[in-house]
NULUMVO-183758 format. One record per atom (N, C-alpha, C): x, y, z. Coordinates in pm, whole numbers, plus 50000, padded with zeros to 5 digits. Example, Ala and Ser with C-alpha at 12.3 -4.5 7.8 and 13.67 -1.06 7.14 Angstrom:
<pts>
513194943150780/512304955050780/513204967050780/512854977550708/513674989450714/512905000350787/
</pts>
This chain:
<pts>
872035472647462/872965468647568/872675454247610/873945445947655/873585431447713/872855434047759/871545423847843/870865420847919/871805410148034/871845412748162/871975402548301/871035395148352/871345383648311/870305370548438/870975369948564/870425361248611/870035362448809/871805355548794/872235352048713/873625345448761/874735349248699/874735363948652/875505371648632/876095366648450/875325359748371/875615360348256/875085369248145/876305378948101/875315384947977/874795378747858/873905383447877/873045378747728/872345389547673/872415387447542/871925396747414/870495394247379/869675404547377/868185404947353/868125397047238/867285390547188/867165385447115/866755394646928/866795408047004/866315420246866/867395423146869/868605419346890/870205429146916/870345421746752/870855434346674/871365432546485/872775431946511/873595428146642/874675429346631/876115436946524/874985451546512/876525456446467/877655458846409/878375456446575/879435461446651/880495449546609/879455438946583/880295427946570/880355423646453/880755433446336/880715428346172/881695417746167/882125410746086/883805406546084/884355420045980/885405417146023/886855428745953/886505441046021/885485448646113/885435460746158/886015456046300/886985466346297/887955467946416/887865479846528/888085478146618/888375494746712/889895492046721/890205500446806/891985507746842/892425491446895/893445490746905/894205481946927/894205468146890/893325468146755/893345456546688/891895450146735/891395455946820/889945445546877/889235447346787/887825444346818/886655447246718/885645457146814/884765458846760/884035472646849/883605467146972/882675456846963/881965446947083/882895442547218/884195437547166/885225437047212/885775448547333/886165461047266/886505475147317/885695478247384/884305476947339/882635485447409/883165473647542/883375463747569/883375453147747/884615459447812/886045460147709/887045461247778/886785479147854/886495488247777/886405501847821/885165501447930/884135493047948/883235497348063/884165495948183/885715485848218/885875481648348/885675476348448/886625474348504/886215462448623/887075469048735/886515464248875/886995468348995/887995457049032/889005459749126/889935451149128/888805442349199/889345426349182/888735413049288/889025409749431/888125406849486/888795401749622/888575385949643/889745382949672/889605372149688/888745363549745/887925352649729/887255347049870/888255333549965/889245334949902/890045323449991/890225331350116/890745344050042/891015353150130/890675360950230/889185359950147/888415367650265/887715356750360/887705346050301/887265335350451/888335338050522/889485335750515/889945333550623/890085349050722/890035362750625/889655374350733/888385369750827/887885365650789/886235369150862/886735351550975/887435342850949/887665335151052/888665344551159/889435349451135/890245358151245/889495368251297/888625373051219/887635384951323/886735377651377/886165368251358/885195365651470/886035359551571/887225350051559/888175346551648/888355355551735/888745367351697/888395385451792/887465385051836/886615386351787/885275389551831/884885379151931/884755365451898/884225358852042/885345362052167/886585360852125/887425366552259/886775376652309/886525390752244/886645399052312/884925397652369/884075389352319/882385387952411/883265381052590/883865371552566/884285365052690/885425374552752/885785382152687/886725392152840/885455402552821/884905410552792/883815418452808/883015415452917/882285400652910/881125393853045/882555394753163/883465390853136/884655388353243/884435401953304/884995408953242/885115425653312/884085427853420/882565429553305/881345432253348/880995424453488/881475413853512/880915406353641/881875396053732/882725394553663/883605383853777/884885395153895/885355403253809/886515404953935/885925418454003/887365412854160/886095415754271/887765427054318/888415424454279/890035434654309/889585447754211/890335461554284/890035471154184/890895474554049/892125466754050/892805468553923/892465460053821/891245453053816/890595443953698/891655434653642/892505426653702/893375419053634/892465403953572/893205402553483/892375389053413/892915375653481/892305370553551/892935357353596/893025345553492/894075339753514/894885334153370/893945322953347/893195310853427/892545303853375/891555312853298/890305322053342/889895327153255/890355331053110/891475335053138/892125339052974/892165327852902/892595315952979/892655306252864/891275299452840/890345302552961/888795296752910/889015306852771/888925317652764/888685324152647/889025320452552/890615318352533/890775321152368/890365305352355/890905297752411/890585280152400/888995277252331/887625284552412/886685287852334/886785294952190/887295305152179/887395311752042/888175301651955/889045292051997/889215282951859/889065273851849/888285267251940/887145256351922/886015259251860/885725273651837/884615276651768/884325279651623/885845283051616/886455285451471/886815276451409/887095262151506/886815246651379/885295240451407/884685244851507/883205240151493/882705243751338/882785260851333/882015264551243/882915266551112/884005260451075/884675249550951/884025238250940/883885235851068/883275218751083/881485220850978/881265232551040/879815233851023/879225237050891/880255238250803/880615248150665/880015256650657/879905272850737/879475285950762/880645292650704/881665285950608/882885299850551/882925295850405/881755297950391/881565299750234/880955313750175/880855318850041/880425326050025/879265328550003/878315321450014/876585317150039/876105315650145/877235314950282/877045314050411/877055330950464/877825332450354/877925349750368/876625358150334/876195355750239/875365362950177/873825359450231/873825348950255/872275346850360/872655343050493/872805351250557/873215346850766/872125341550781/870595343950737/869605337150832/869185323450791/869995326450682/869745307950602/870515298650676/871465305150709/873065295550790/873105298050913/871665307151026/871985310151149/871715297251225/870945285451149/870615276251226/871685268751272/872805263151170/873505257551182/874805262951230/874765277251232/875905286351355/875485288951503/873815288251486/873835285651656/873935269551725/873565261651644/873855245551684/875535245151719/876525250451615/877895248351640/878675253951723/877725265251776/877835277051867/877675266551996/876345261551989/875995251252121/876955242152180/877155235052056/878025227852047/879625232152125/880215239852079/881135245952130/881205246152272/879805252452363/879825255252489/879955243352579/879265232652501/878905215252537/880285208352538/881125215452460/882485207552470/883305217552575/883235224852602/883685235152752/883445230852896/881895221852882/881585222353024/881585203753030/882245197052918/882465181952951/883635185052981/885095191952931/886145193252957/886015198753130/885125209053145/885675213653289/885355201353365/884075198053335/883425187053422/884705173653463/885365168053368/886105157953321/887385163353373/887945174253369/889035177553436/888685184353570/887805185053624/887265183953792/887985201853807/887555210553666/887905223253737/886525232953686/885785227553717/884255236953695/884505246553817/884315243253946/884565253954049/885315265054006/885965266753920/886965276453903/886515281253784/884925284253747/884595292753642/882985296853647/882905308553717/881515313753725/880245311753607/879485304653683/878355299653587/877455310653515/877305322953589/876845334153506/877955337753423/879095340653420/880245343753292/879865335653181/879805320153220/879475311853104/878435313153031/877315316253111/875915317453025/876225332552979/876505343553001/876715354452962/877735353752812/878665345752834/879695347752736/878855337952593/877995327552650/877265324452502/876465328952458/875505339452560/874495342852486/875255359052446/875845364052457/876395374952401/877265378152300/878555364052286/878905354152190/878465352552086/876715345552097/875595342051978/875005355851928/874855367051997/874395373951926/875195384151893/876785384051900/878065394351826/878025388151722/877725375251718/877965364851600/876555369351488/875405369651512/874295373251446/874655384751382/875105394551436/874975408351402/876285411051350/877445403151346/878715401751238/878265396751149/877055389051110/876945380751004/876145388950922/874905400350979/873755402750923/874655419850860/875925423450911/876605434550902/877485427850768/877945414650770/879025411050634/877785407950561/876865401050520/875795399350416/875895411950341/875795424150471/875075436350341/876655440850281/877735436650380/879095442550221/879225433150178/879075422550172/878935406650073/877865414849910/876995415749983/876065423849840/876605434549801/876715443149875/877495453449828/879055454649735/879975437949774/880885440049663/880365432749571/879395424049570/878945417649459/878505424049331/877465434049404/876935445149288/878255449749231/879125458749319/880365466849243/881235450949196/881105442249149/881405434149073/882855424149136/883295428349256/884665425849316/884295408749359/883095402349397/883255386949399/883025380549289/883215383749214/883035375949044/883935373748990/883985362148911/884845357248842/884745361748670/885615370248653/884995373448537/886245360048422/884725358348351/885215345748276/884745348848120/885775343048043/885915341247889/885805326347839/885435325347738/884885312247657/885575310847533/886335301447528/887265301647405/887095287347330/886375289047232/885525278247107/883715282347136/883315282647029/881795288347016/881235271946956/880395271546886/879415261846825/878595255746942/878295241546868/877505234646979/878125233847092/879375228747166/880525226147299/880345236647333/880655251547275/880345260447359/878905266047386/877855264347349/876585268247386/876365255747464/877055243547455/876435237047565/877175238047710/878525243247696/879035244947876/878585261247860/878215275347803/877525280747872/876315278247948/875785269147860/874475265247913/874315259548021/875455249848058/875675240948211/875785256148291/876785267148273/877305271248356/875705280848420/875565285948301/874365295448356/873035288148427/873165271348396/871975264348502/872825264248647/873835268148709/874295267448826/873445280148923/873285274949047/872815283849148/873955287849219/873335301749263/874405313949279/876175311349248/876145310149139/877285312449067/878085322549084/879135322249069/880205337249126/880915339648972/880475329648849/881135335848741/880285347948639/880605353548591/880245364348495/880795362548376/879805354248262/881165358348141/880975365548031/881765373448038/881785386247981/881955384847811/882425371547766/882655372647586/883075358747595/883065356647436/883265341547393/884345348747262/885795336047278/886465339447137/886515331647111/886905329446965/886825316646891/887715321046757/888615312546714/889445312946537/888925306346473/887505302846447/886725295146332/886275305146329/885825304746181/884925314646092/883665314746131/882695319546086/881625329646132/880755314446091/881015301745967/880145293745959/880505282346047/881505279946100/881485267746217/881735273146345/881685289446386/881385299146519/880585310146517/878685308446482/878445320246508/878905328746571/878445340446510/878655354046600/878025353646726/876755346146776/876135344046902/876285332546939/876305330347017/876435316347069/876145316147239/874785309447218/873965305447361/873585318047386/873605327747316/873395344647405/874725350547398/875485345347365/877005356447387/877745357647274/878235367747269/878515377947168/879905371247118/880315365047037/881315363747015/882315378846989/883265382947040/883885390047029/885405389346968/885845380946924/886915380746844/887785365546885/889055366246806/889995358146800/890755353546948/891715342846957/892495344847056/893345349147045/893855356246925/895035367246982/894275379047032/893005379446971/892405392347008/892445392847165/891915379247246/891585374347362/893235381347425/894395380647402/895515386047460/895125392647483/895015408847396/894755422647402/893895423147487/892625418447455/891565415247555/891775422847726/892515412847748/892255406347936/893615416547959/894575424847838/895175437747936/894765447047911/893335452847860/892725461347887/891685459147960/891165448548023/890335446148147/890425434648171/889855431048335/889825420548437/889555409148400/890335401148359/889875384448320/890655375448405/889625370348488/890205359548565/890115346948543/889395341248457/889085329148403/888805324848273/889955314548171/889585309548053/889015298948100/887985295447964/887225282148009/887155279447857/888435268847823/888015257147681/886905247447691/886285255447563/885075244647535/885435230447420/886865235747376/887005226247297/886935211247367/886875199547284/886965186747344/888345181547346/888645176347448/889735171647483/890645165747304/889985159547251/890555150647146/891035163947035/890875175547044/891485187046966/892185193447006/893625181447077/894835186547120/895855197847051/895575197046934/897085203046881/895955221046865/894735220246833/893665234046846/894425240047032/894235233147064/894035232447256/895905239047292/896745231147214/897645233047204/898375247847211/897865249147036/898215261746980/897525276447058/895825274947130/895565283947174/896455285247323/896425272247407/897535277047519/898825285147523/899635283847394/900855286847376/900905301547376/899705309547287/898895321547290/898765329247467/897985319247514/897025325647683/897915323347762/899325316947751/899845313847837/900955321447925/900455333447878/901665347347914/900105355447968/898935350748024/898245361748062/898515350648211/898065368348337/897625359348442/896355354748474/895905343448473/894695341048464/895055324848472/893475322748533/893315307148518/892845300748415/893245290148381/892885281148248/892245270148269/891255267648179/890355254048255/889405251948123/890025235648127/889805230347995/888235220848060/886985223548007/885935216248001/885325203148008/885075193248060/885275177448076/883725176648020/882985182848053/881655182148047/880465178147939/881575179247859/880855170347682/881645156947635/883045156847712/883695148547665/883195131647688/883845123847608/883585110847616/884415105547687/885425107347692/886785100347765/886635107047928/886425096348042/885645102248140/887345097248261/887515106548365/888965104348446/888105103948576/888435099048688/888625093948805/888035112348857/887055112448944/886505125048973/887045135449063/888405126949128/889795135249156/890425143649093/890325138348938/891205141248853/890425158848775/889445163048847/888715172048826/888665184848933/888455191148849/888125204748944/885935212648875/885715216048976/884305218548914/884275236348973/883185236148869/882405249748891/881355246348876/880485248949042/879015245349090/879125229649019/878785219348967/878815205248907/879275206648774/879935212848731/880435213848553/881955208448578/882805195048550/884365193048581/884745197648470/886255206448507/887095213148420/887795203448418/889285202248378/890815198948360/891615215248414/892525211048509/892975222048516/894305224848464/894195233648367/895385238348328/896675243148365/896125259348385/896695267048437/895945280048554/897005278148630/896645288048757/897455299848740/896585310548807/897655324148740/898445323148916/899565328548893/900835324248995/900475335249089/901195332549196/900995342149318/899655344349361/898705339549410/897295339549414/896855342049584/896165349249579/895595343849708/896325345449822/896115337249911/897115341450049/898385341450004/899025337749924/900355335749857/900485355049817/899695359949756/899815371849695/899745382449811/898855379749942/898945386550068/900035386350143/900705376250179/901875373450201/903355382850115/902785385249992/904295388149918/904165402849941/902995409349944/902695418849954/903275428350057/902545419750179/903165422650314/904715424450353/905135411750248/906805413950259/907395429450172/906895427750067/907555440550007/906995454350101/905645454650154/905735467850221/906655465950351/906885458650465/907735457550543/909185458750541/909185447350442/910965445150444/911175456750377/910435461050236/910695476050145/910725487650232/909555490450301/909915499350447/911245503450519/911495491350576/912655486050609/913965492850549/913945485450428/915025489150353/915705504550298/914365509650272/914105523650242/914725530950355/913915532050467/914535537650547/916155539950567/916425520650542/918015522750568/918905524150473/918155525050356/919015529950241/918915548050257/917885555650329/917615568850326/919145578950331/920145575050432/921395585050400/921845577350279/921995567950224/922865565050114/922305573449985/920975571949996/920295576049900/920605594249859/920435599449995/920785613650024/922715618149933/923295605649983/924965612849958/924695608849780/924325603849732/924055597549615/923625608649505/922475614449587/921795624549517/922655635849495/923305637849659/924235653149655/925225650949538/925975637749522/926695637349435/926335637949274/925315632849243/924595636249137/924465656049105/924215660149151/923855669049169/925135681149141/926665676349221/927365679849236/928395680849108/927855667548979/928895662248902/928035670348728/926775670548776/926065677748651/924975681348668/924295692448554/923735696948607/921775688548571/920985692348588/919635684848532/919315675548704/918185671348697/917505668248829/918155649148838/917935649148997/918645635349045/917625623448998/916865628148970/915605612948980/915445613648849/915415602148777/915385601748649/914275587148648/912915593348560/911775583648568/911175577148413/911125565048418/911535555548290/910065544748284/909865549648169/908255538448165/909065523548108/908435515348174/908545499548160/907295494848139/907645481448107/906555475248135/906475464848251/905275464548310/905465456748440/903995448848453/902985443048556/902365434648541/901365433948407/901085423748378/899955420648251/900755429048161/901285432448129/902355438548041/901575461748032/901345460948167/900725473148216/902255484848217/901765491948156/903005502848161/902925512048289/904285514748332/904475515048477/905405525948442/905745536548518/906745542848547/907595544348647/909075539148645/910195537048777/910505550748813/911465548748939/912305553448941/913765552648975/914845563148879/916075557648939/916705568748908/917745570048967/919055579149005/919365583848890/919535595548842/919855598748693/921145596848651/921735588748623/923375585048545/923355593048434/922805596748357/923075601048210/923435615548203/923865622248143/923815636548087/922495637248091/921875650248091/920565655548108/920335656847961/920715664747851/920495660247757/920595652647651/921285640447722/921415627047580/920545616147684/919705618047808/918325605447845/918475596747764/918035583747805/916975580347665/915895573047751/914885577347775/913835574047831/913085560347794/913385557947685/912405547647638/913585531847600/914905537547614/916755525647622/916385521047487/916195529947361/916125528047257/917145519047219/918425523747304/919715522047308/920365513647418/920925506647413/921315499947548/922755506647599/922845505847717/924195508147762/925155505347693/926275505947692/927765498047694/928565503647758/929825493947762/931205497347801/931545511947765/932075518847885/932615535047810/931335541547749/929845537947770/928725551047666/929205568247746/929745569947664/929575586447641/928125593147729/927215588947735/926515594147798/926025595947945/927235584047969/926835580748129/928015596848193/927665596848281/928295608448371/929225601848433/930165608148519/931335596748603/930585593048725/929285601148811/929025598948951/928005584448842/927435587848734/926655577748672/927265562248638/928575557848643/929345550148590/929425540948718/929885550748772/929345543048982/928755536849003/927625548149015/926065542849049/925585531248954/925785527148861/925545520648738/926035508848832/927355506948806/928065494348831/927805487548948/927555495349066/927335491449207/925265493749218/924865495149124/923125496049138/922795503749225/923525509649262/923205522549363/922195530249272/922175531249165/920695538449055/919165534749116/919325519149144/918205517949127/917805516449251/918005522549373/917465525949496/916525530949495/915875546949440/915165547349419/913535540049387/914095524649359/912815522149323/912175512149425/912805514949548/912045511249688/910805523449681/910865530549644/909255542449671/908515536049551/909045528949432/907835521349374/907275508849459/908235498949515/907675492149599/906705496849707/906935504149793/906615506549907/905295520649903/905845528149813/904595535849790/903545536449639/904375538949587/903385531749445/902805517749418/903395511749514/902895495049471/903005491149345/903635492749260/903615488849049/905035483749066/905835479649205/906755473049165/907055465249311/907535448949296/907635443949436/909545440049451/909945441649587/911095437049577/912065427049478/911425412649465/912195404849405/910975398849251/911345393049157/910335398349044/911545400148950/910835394648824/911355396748678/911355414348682/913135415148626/913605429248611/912735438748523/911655447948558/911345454348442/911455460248357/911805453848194/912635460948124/911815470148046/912715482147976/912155491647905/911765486047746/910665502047751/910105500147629/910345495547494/911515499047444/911815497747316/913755488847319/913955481547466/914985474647488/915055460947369/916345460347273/916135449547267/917555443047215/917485430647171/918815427047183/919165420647025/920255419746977/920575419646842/919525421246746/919615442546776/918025441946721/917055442846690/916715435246782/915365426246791/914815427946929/913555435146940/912665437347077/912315426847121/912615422247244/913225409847359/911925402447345/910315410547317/909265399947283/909615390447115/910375396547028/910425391346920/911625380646937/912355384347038/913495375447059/913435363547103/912825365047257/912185350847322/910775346847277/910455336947271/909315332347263/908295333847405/907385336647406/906875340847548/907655346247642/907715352347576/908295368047678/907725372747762/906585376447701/905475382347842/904785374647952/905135363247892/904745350748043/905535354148144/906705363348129/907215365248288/906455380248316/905515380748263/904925398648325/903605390448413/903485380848420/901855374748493/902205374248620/903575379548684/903485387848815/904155401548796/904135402548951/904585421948953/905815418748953/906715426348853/908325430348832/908865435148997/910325429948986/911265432649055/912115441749040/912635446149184/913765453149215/915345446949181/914925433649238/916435421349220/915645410049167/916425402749128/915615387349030/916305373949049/915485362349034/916765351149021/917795349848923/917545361548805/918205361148674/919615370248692/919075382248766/920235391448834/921335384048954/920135375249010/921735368149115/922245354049064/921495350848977/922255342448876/923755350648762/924025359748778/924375364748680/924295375148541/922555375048536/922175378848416/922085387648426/922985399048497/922525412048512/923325427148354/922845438448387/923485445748284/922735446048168/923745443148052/923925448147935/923105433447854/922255436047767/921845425147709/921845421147534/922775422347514/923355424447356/923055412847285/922725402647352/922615391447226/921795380447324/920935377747200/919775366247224/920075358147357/921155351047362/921655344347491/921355345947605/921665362747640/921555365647761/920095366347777/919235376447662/918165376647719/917275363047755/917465352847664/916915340247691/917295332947824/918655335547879/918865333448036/918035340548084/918065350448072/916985362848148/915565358248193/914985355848063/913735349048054/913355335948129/914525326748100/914345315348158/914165315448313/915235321648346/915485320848502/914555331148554/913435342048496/912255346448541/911435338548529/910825328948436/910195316148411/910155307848552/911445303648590/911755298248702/911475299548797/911615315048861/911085321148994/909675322348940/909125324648876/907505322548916/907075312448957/907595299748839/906785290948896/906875284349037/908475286549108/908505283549213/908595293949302/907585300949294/907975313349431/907725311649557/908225312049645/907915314149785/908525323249818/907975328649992/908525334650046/909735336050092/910225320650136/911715318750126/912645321550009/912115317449910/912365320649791/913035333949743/912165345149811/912255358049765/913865361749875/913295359850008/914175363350104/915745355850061/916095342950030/917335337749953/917335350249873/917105353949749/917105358149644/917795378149709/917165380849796/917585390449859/918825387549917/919005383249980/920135378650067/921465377449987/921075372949811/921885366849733/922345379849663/921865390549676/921995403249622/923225414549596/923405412749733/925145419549784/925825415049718/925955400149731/927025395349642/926935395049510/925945394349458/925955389349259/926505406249238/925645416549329/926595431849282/928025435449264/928465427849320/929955422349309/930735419049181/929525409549127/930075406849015/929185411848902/929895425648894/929515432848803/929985436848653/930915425048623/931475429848470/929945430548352/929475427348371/928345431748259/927135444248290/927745454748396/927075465648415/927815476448402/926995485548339/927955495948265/927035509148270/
</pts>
């Protein structure tokens, strides 16, 4: 089995006969054994740390509020209905976010600030000090000290400083705790082996407390200009292999070791990675040709080039989230009688059950199962749209021809949004398994096709209120399709989504290509 150093890189004993890793011996899905043996151990989903700084800035923001109405309670009012007198309230929160850019100021919202509190308590009780020192020049300077009890104040910092100690010494131990279960790591891949790549593993693994893990190195040179080991790591296969790879487990980070000057190599493997979600980050660190230190992004002192960022990230991905359970909530609810007369009528026109459930494919090209309103005869389905619709199909039912044309079908798949989570309101349409168009299965049709699966599929799309909705019979459409999902990723916002909703009612309207 790998061996783990202190900075989360595997490395291979030096007695390991490697195997697993013959060339030409394969496991299931085209990998090689070494390959399969990483992807089948698993990974826990990640949490973000953009993300989680900024939780742990809003809870202590709580938290010092609630130390200063707590001392408030405990000792200032002298009436029996405990009302908060309003300067006090605003001594409060006014402290709580002066304290919350002190200790930005102080850089205590990192993830090393996390993991040792007593390493960083010095410089959270100085900013802490600090904080109180800018409270009592302001009262002093605005001539309203009289109007704030000097025991509240000393009470609210020293009780303040130590909610603050004991929030910090309470997140350290789940700081370790998701570390071990693997959720703050970056799990990272290495794509080119030889000398470039044993020398940026080698940078990476001299970094202190590092948050990357990398789990395999691929490479398309042969076994004599890419050992099978390299620096300690296992080469595990090709970059197409590297596709397969990262959708049977967690890869959050490519890292090219190639050198900049092996553009059209650099080229050809992007064109490959560029349908996974994941970040891309091309290596500066051997190169000769040296850019302006702006022009860089680093891990611990190693500068990348940055490629590519996987889309929707981060507070961006919390945000979209939030919208689809709300507004999806929302919607659900008020679609609930439509949904009801929908069903009765289904129900009423033939016989076989109302909900009819259809595997797609949907993020990382992860197979998902919808749901939607059953249009078809019960026994001519086709579960997998071997077949595409048309004009007049025989198989649609008449309440199905309706529902079809007006998307009343796909109501239903607010309970994938809202309770399954495998599908978000607005999002590239998720099409079925074996859909394809003059043909030809829509990955063989478009060229990066699956670059629109590197977010979660939609209910409605920019491609659907553009027009592109229905029936997809010939290359054309689906390549609109594609394009204009292309589009909304790269520019998504929240506004974005909400237009795109809004735009909905109407493109249903124009429904000559739904059938």
């Amino acid at each position: 089995m790998p061996e783990t150093d202190t900075l989360g890189v595997n490395r291979l004993p030096a007695s390991t006969t490697l195997p697993s890793i013959v060339p030409g011996r394969r496991a299931e899905a085209g990998l090689s054994d070494a390959a399969a043996h990483v992807a089948s151990a698993g990974a826990p989903p990640a949490y973000s740390p953009t993300v989680m700084a900024g939780a742990i800035r809003a809870t202590e923001f709580l938290l010092i509020a609630a130390c200063g109405l707590v001392v408030y309670f405990a000792y200032v009012p002298s009436s029996p209905d405990f009302r908060l007198d309003n300067h006090y309230a605003a001594a409060v929160f006014a402290i709580a976010a002066i304290a919350i850019f002190a200790f930005q100021a102080a850089d205590v919202y990192h993830m090393q600030a996390f993991r040792s509190p007593w390493a960083e308590s010095l410089r959270l009780f100085a900013a802490w000090s600090v904080v109180f020192l800018i409270a009592a020049a302001i009262a002093f300077l605005a001539k309203i000290g009289e109007l704030y009890s000097r025991v509240w104040l000393t009470g609210f910092y020293t009780l303040g400083l130590l909610a603050l100690l004991v929030f910090r010494l309470f997140l350290s131990r789940l700081v370790q705790r998701w570390t071990e279960d693997g959720r703050l790591e970056r799990r990272t891949v290495v794509v080119g082996g030889g000398d470039a790549g044993a020398q940026l593993i080698q940078a990476l693994g001299a970094q202190n407390q590092s948050d990357l893990r990398i789990i395999g190195l691929f490479d398309d040179r042969g076994n004599d200009r890419s050992p099978l080991v390299c620096a300690g790591q296992a080469k595990l296969g090709t970059v197409d292999d590297l596709v397969e790879f990262a959708r049977r487990t967690r890869v959050d980070l490519v890292l090219f070791s190639l050198p900049i000057t092996a553009e059209e190599r650099i080229l050809q493997m992007l064109k490959k990675l560029w349908v996974l979600p994941v970040d891309i980050r091309l290596s500066a660190h051997s190169n000769k040709l040296r850019f302006r230190p702006r022009s860089y992004s680093y891990v611990g002192t190693v500068p990348m080039l940055d490629v590519s960022d996987r889309p929707i990230a981060d507070w961006d991905f919390v945000l979209k989230w939030m919208f689809d359970k709300i507004v999806g909530g929302l919607l659900l609810l008020l679609a609930a009688p439509v949904m009801m007369l929908v069903a009765i009528a289904i129900k009423l026109d033939s016989r076989g059950p109302v909900l009819f459930k259809q595997k797609r494919y949907g993020f990382n090209n992860e197979l998902i199962e919808i749901y939607k309103f059953r249009s078809m005869f019960v026994d001519q389905a086709d579960a997998t749209a071997a077949k595409l619709v048309t004009k007049d199909d025989p198989r649609v039912t008449r309440v199905g021809r309706l529902i079809r044309k007006t998307s009343l079908d796909e109501l239903p798949q607010l309970i994938n949004v809202v309770i399954k989570g495998n599908l978000s309101l607005v999002g590239p349409r998720p099409h079925a398994l074996h859909a394809s168009a003059e043909s030809r299965l829509y990955d063989e049709a478009v060229d990066g096709y699956f670059a629109r699966h590197r977010v979660k599929p939609g209910i409605t799309g920019w491609a659907q209120v553009n027009g592109w909705r229905g029936e997809t019979d010939t290359q054309l459409k689906i390549e609109q399709r594609v394009a204009h999902d292309l589009n909304y990723i790269e520019n998504w916002s929240i506004g974005f989504d909400v237009y795109i909703l809004a735009r909905t009612p109407l493109a249903l309207l124009r429904s000559e290509n739904a059938y």
